[in-house]
C-alpha positions as a Python dict, from the first residue, in 0.01 Angstrom:
ca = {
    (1, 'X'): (0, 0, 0),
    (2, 'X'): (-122, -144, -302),
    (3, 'X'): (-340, -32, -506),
    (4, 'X'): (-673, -166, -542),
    (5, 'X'): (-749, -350, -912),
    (6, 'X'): (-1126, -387, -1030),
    (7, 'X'): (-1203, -753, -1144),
    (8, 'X'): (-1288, -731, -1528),
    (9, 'X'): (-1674, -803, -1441),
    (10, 'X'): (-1620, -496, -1176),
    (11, 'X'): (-1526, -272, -1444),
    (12, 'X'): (-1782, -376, -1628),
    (13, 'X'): (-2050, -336, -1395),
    (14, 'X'): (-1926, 17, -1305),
    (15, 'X'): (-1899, 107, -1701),
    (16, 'X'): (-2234, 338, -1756),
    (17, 'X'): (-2404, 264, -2110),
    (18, 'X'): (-2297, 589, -2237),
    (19, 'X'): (-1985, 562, -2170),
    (20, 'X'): (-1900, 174, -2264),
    (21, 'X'): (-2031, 327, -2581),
    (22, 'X'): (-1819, 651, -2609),
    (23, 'X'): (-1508, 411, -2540),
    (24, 'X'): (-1617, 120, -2854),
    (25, 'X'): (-1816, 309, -3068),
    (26, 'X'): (-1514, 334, -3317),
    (27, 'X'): (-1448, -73, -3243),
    (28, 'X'): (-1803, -179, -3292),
    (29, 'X'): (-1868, 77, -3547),
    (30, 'X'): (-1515, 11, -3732),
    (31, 'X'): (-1649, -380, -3750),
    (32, 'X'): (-2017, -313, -3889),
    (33, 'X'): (-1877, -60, -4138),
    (34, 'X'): (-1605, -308, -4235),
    (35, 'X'): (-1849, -576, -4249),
    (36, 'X'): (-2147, -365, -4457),
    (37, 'X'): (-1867, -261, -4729),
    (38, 'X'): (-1769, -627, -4770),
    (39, 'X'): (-2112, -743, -4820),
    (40, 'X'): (-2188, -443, -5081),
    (41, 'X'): (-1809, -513, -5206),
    (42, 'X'): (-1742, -152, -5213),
    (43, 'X'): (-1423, -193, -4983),
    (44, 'X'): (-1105, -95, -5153),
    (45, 'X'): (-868, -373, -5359),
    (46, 'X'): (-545, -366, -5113),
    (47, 'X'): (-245, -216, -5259),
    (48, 'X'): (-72, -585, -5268),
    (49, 'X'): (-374, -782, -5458),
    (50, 'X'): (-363, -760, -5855),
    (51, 'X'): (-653, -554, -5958),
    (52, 'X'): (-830, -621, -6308),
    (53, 'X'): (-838, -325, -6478),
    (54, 'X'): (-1096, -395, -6730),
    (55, 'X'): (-1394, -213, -6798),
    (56, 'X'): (-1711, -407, -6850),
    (57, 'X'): (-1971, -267, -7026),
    (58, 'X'): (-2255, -392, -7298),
    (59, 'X'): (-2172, -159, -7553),
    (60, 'X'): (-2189, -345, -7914),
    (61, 'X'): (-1861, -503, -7976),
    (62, 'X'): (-1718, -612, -8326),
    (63, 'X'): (-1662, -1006, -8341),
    (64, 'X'): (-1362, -1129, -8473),
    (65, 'X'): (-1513, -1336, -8756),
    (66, 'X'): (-1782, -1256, -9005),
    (67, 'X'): (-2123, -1305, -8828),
    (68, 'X'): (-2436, -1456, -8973),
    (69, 'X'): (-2595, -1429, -8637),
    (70, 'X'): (-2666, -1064, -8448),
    (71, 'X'): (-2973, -1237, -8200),
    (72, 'X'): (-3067, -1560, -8034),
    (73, 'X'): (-3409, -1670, -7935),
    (74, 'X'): (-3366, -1969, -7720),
    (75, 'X'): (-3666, -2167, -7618),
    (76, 'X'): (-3557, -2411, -7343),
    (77, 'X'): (-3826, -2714, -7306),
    (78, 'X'): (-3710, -2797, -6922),
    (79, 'X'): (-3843, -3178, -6824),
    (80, 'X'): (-3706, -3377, -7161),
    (81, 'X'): (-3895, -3393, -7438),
    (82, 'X'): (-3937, -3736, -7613),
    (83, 'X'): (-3730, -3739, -7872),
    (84, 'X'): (-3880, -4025, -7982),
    (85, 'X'): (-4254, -3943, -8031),
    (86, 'X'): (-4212, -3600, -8098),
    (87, 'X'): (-3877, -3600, -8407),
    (88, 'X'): (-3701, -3903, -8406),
    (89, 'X'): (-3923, -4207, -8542),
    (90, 'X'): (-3796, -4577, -8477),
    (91, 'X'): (-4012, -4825, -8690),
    (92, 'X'): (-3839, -5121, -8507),
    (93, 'X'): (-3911, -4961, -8169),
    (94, 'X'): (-4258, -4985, -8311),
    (95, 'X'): (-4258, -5329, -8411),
    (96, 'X'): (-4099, -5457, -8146),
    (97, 'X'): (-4302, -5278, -7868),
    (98, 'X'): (-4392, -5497, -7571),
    (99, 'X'): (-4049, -5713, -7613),
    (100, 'X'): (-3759, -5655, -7339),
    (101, 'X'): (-3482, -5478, -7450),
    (102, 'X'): (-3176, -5664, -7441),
    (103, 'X'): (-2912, -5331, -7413),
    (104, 'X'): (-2797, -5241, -7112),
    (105, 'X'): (-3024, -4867, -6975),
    (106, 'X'): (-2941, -4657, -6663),
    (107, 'X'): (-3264, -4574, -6485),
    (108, 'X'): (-3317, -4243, -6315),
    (109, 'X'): (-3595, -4485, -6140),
    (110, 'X'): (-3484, -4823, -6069),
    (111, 'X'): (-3820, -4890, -5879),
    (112, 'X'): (-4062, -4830, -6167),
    (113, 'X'): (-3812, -4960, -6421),
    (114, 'X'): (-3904, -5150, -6672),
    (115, 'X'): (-3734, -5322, -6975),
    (116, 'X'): (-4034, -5337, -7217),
    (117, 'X'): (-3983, -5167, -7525),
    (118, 'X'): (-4295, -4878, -7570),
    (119, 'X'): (-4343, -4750, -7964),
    (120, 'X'): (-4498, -4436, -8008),
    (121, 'X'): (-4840, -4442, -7992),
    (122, 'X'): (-4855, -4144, -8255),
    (123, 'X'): (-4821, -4139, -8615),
    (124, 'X'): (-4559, -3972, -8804),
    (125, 'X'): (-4544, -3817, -9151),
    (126, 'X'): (-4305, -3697, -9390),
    (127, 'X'): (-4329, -3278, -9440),
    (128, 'X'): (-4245, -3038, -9643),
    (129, 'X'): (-3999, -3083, -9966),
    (130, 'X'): (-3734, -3193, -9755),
    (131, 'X'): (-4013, -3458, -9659),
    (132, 'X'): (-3905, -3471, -9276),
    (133, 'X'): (-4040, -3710, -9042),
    (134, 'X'): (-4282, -3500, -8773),
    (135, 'X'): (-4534, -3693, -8515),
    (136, 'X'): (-4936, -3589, -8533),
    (137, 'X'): (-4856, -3409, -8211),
    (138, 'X'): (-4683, -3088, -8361),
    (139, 'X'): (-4881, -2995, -8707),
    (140, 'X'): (-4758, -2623, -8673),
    (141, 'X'): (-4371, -2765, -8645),
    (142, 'X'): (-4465, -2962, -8953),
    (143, 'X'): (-4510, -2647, -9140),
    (144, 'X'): (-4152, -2497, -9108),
    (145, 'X'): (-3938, -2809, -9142),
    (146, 'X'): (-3823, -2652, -9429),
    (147, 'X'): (-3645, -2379, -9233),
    (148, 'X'): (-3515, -2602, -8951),
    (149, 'X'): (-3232, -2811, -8908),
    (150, 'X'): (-3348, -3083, -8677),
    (151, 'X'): (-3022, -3278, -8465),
    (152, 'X'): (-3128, -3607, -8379),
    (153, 'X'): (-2802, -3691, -8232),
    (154, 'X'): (-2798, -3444, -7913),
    (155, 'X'): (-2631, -3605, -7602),
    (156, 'X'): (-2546, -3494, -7233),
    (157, 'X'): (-2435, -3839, -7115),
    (158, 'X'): (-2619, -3776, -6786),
    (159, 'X'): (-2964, -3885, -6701),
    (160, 'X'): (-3004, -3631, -6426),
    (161, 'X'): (-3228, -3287, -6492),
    (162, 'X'): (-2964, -3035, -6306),
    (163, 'X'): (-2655, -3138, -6473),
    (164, 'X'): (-2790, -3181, -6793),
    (165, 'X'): (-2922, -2805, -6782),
    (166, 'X'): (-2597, -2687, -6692),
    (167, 'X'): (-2419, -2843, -6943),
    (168, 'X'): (-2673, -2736, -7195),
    (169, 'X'): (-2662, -2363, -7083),
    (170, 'X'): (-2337, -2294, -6896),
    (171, 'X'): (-2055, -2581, -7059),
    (172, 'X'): (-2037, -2752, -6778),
    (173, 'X'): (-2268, -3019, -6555),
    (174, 'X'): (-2188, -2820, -6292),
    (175, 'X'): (-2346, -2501, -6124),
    (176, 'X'): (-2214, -2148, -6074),
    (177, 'X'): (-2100, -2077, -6481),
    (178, 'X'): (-2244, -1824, -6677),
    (179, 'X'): (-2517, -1894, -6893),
    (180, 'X'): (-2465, -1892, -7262),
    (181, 'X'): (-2673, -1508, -7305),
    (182, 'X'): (-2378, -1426, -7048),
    (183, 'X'): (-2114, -1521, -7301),
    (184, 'X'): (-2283, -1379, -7603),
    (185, 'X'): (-2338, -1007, -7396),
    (186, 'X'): (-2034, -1087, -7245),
    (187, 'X'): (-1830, -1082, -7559),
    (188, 'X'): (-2045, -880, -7815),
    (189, 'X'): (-2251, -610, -7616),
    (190, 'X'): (-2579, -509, -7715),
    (191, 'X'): (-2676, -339, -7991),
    (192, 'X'): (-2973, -152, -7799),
    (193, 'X'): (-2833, 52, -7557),
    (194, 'X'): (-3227, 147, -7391),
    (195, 'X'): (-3294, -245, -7369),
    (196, 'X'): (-3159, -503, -7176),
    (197, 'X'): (-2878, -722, -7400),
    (198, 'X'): (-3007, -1039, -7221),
    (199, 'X'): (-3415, -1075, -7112),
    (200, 'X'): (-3564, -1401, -6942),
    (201, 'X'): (-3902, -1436, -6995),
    (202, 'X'): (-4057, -1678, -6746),
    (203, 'X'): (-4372, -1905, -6691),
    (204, 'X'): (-4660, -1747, -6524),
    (205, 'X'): (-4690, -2097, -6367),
    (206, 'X'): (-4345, -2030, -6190),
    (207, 'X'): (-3986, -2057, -6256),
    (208, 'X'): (-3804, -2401, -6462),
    (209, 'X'): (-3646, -2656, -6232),
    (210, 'X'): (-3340, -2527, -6069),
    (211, 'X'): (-3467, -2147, -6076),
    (212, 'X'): (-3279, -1810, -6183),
    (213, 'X'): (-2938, -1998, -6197),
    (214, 'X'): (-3085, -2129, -6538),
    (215, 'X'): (-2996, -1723, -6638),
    (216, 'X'): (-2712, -1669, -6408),
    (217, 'X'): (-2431, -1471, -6423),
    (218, 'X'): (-2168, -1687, -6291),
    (219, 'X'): (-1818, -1586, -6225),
    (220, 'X'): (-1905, -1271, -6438),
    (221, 'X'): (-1973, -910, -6335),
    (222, 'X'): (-2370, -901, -6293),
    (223, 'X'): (-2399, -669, -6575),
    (224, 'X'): (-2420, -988, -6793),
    (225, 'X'): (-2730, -1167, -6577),
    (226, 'X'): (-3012, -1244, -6734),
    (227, 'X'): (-3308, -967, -6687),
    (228, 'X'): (-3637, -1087, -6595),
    (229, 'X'): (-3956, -955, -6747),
    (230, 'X'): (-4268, -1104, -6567),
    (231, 'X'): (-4527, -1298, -6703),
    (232, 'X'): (-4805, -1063, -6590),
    (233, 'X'): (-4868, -685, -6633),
    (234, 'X'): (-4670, -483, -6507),
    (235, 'X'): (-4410, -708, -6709),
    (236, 'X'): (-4119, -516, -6538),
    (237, 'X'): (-4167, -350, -6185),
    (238, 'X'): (-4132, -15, -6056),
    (239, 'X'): (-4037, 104, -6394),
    (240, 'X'): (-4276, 440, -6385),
    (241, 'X'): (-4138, 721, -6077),
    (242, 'X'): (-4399, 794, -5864),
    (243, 'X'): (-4614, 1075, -6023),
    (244, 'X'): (-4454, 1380, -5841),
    (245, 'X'): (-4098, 1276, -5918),
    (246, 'X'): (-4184, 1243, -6276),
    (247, 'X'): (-4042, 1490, -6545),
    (248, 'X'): (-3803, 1747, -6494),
    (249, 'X'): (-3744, 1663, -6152),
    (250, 'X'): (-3612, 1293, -6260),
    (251, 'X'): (-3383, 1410, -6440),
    (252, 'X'): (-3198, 1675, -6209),
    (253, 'X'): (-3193, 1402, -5982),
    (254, 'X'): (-3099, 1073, -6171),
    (255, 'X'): (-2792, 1380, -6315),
    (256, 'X'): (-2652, 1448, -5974),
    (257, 'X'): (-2704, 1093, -5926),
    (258, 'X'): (-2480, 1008, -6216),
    (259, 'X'): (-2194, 1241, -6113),
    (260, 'X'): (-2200, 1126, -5779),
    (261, 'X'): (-2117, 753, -5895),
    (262, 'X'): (-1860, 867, -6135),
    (263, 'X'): (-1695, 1028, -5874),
    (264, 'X'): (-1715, 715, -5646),
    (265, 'X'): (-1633, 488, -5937),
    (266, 'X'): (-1327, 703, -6013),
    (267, 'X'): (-1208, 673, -5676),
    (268, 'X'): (-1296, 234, -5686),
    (269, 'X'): (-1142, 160, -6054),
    (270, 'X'): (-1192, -182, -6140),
    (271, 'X'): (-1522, -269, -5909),
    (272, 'X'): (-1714, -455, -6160),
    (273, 'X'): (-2014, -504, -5917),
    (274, 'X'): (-1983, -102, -5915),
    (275, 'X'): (-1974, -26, -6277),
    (276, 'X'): (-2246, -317, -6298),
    (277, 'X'): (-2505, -107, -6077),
    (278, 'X'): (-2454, 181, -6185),
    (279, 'X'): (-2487, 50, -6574),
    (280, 'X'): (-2833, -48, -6394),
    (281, 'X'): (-2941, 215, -6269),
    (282, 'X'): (-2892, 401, -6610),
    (283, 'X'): (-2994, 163, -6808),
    (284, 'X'): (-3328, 138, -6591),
    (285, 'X'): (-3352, 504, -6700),
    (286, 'X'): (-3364, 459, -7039),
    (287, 'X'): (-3621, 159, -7036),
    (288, 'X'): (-3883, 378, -6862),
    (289, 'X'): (-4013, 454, -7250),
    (290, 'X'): (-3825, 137, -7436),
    (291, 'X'): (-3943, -122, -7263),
    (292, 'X'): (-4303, -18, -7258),
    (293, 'X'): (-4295, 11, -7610),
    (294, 'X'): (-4117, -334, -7690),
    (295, 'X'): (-4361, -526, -7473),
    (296, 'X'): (-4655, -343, -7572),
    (297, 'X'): (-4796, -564, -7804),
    (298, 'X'): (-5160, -398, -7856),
    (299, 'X'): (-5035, -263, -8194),
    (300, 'X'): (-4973, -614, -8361),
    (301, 'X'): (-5245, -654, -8576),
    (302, 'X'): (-5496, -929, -8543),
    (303, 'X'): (-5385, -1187, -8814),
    (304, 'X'): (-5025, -1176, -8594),
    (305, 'X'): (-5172, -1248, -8299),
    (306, 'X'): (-5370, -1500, -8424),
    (307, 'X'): (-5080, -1691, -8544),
    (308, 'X'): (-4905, -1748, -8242),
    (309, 'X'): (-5241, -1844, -8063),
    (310, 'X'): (-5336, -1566, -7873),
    (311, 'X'): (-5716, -1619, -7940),
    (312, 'X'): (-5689, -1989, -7812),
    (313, 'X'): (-5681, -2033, -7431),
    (314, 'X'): (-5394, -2302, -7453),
    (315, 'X'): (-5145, -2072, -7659),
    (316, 'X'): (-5244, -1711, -7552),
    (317, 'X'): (-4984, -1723, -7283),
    (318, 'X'): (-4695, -1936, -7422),
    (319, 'X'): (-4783, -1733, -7798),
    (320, 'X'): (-4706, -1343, -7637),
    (321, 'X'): (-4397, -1461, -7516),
    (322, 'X'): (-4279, -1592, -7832),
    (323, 'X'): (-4470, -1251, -7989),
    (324, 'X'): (-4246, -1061, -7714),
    (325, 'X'): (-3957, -1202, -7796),
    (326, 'X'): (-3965, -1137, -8150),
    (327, 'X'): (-4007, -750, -8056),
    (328, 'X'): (-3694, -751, -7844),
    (329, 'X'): (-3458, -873, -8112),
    (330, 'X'): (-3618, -658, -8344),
    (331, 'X'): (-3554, -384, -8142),
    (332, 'X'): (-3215, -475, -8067),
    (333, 'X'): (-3182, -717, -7757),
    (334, 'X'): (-2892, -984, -7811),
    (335, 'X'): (-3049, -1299, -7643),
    (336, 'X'): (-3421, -1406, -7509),
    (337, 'X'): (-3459, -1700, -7358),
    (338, 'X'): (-3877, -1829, -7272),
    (339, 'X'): (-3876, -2111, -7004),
    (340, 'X'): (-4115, -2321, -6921),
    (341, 'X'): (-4281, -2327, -6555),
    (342, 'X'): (-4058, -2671, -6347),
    (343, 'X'): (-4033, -2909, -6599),
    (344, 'X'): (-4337, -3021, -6751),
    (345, 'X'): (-4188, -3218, -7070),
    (346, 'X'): (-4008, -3439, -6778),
    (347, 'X'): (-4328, -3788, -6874),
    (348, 'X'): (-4269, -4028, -6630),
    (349, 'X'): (-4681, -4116, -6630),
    (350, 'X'): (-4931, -4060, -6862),
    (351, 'X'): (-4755, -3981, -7142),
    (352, 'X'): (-5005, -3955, -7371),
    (353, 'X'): (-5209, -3720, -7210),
    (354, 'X'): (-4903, -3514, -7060),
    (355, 'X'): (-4715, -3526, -7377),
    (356, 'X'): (-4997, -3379, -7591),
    (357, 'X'): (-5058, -3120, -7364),
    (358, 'X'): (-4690, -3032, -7378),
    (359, 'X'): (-4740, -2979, -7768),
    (360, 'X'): (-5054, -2772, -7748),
    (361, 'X'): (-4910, -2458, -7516),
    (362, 'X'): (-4544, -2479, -7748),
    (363, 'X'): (-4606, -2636, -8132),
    (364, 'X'): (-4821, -2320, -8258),
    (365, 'X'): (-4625, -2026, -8104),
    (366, 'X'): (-4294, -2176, -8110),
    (367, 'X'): (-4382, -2221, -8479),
    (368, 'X'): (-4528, -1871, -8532),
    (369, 'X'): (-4212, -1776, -8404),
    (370, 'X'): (-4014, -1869, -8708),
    (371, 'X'): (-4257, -1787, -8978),
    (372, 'X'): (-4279, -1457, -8834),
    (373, 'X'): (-3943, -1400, -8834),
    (374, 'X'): (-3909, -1512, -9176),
    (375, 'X'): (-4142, -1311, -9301),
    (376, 'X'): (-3981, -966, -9189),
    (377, 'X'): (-3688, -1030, -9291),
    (378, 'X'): (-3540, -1165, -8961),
    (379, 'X'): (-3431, -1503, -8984),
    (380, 'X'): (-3158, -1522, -9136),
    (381, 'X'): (-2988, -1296, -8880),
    (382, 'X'): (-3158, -1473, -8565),
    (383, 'X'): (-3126, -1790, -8431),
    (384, 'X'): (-3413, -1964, -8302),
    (385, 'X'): (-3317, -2292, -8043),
    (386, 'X'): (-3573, -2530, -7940),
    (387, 'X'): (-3502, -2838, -7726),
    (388, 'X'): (-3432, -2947, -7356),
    (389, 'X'): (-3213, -3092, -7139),
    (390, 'X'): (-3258, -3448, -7223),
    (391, 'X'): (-3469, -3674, -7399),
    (392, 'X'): (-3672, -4066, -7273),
    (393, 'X'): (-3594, -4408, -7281),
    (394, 'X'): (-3729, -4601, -7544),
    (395, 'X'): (-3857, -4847, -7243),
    (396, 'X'): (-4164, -4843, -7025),
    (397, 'X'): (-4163, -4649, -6698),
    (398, 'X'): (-4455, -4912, -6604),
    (399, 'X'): (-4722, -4742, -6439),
    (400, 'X'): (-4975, -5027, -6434),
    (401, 'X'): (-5276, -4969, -6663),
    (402, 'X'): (-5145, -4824, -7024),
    (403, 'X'): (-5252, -4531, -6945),
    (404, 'X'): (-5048, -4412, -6723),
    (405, 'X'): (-4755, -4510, -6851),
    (406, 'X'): (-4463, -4293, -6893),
    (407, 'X'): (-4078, -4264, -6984),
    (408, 'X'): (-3760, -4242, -6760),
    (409, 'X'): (-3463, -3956, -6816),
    (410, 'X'): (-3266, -4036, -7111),
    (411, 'X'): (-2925, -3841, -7167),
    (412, 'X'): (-2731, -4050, -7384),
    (413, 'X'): (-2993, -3926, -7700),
    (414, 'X'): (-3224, -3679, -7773),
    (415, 'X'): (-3374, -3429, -8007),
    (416, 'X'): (-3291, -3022, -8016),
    (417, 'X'): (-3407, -2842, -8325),
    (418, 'X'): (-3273, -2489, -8493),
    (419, 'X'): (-3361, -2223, -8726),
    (420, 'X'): (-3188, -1867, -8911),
    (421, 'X'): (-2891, -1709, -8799),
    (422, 'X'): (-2673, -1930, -9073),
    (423, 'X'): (-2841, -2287, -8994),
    (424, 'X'): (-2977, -2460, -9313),
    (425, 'X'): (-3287, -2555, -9316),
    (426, 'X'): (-3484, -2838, -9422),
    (427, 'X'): (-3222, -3086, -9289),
    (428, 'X'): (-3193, -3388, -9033),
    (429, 'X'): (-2831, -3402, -8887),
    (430, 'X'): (-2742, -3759, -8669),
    (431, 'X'): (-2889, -4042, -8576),
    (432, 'X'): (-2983, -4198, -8274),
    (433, 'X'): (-3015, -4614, -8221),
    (434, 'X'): (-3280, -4802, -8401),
    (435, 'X'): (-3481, -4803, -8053),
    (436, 'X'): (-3380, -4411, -8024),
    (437, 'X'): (-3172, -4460, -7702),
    (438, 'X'): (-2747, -4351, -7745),
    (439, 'X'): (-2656, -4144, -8054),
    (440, 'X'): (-2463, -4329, -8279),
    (441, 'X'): (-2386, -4084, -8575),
    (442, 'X'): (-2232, -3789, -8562),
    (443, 'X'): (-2336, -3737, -8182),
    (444, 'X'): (-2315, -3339, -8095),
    (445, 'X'): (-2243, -3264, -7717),
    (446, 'X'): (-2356, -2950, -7567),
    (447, 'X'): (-2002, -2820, -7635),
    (448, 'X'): (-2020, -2858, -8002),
    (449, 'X'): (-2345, -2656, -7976),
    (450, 'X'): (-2228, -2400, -7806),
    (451, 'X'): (-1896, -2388, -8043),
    (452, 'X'): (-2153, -2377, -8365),
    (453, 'X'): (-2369, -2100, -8221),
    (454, 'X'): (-2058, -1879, -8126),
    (455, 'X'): (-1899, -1910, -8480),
    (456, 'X'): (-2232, -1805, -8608),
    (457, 'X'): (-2197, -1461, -8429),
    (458, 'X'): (-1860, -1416, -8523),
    (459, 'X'): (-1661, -1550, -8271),
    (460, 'X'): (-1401, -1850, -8179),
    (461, 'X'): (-1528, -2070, -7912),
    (462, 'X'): (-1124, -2138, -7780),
    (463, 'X'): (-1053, -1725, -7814),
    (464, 'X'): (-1357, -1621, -7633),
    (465, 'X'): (-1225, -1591, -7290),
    (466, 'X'): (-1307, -1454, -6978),
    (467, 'X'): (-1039, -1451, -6694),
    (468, 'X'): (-1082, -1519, -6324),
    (469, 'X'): (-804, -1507, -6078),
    (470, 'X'): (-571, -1531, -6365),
    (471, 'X'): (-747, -1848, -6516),
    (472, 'X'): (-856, -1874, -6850),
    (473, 'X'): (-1267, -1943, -6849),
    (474, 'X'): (-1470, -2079, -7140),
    (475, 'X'): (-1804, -2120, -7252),
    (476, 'X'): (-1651, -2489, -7410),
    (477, 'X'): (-1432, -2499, -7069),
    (478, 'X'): (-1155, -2621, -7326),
    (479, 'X'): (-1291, -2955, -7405),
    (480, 'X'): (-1227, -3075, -7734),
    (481, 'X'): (-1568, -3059, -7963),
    (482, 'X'): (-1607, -2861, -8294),
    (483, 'X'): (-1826, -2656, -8475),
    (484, 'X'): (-2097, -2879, -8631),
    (485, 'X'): (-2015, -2714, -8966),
    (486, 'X'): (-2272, -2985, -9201),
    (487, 'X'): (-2557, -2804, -9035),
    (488, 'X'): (-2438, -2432, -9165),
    (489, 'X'): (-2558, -2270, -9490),
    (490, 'X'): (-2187, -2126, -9517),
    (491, 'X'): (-1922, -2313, -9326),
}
């Protein structure tokens, strides 16, 4: 007789809870487990893949070459400032305003394009004794032209706002690179080891166009992102243990803590999201007094505060940033970077209203910033960055009535300026068109600028490599540009 066989739905239907349970739990479990490892990428390296055996950590590193540089202060104008009413005067732009331009322009907006040439509507003036050119909008620039070296001939090629930020921060007009505080941890450490090597210090109005991939990591461990510090009090959250786990108790436990991840890390070698949390979680440690004290600024006195604004309503905010930043570098921090909130330099109406307004949050502190920095001493060992992504067209983005008139995206020329860390000072480097569109002398790509900044700390933009699946990476992504070396007080 033969012997009866249960349909599949059958056995199913006769399988109790318990024990369908009992009979997967090592399937269903085996699967989760597999799946929760992955996603926290603590699973093993299998025997047959190549493992990278390096050890990433932000210890200070020596650099190859002599550095000028040991800190960067980077203050990233997101939106494109104009170039043209802000550094870069064009008196035939001027004198020919309301005339079509007869060279050929790419508009970002075809449908408010216009060809009418638009002068500046402000006034500039010769400065200092290097008697450089600065518009009525930024009298606090005007007073450190002398330490600046303003490069007139900046150019991305590409209109666009996301590109053009990659480029200028990553290398590349693409997404998913490291930033260029990546590189510069990445290859020299930090020389505070109770700070973070790179801090982002954002807009309280929100973050810049195209968010925290403006300070990202990349194809690097995490240990070299970007570290936020808020815009508000508390500046950095959940730094303080709750009250009962303060004190001695903190300490047994963030010690047993510490062996327990050396033991796991031992057991993982070369997991650089491993080593990158637990760096983390003892670097976190640390900060609990550090970072109070670096971004306490209550013992500045006043005459500091009041010159990077912080009595006026329009600089208060953008001025303790810059006041902030210069007490991280001072205290050791490698690179600070202040964005603004989207991208409010980015004129396409009423320029002259949104323009000025621009000027008034950034031209005192961002000045402040310098002289500051002079003054203790500073300077010449940090470099100071101001600029965007891109700059305008010299045309008419024709909004009707005069006043609201604006300026498209213009990538093909535009204005970036830079102080200490081995730049000269008191110098205007490249030229742009007489109308102030394409750079036409001694045009520096974002490449170049990144190749300059890296042999002011020391280091060879072609020999600072990091290496992904057996590729070669680059901050320059091997593209041939140079170091700018007629814009360095020892080349």
């Amino acid at each position: 007789m033969k012997e009866f066989q249960p349909s599949a739905s059958e056995a199913l239907g006769n399988l109790s809870r318990r024990r369908f349970l009992s009979r997967n739990a090592m399937g269903v479990g085996g699967v989760a487990l597999a799946w929760l490892l992955r996603e926290e990428r603590l699973l093993a390296t299998p025997p047959n893949v190549p493992r990278n055996p390096q050890a990433f950590d932000l210890k200070p590193k020596p650099s190859a070459g002599q550095p000028q540089a040991r800190a960067m202060i980077s203050l990233f104008m997101h939106g494109g400032p104009s170039h043209i009413d802000l550094f870069d005067p064009k008196p035939e732009l001027t004198r020919r305003s309301g005339q079509d331009y007869q060279g050929e322009i790419t508009f970002s907006f075809v449908d408010r394009a216009s060809k009418k040439l638009f002068g500046s509507p402000w006034e500039f003036r010769r400065h200092g004794e290097s008697g450089t050119p600065v518009s009525e909008l930024l009298p606090h620039f005007a007073e450190i032209v002398d330490d600046v070296t303003v490069i007139r001939s900046m150019h991305t090629d590409i209109n666009g706002h996301e590109p053009s930020i990659w480029f200028m921060n990553t290398g590349r007009a693409q997404p998913g690179r490291p930033a260029l505080g990546s590189w510069l941890t990445y290859g020299l450490g930090s020389e505070s080891q109770s700070l973070p090597a790179y801090v982002v210090l954002t807009d309280p109005g929100g973050h810049p166009v195209d968010g925290v991939r403006n300070w990202s990591n990349g194809f690097m461990p995490p240990l070299f992102q970007g570290t936020v510090v808020r815009s508000a009090e508390p500046r950095i959250l959940n730094l303080d243990p709750p009250s009962h786990l303060k004190g001695w108790l903190q300490d047994e436990n963030l010690a047993f803590l510490g062996r327990l991840n050396r033991e796991h890390l031992a057991r993982h070698p070369g997991e650089a999201d491993l080593e990158a949390r637990i760096a983390s979680y003892e670097l976190a440690a640390r900060m609990q007094t550090a970072a109070k004290e670096a971004l306490d600024i209550s013992g500045e006195s006043e005459a500091t505060k009041r010159l990077y604004g912080l009595d006026q309503a329009e600089t208060r905010e953008y001025g303790t940033r810059c006041l902030i930043a210069r007490r991280l570098v001072e205290r050791g921090v490698r690179f600070v970077q202040l964005f603004v909130n989207g991208q409010i330099w980015d004129n396409h109406e009423g320029i002259k209203s949104n323009l000025a307004s621009c000027c008034r949050k950034t031209d005192q502190p961002s000045a402040a910033l310098v002289k500051d920095l002079k003054a203790r001493g500073l300077l010449d060992t940090t470099i100071v960055h101001w600029g965007g992504e891109i700059g305008r067209l010299p045309v008419t983005e024709n909004h009707g009535p005069a006043e609201k008139a604006g300026r498209d995206h213009n990538g093909q020329g535009f204005t970036s300026w830079v102080a200490g860390g081995g730049f000269k000072g008191g110098m205007t480097y490249g030229e742009t068109d007489e109308f102030g569109h394409k750079a036409v002398v001694d045009p520096v790509s974002p490449n170049d600028y990144h190749a300059t900044v890296l042999h002011l700390f020391g280091m060879d933009h072609a020999n600072l490599a990091y290496f992904q699946n057996g590729q070669s990476q680059h901050l320059t992504d091997g593209k041939p540009c140079r170091v700018v070396k007629e814009i360095l007080r020892n080349a």
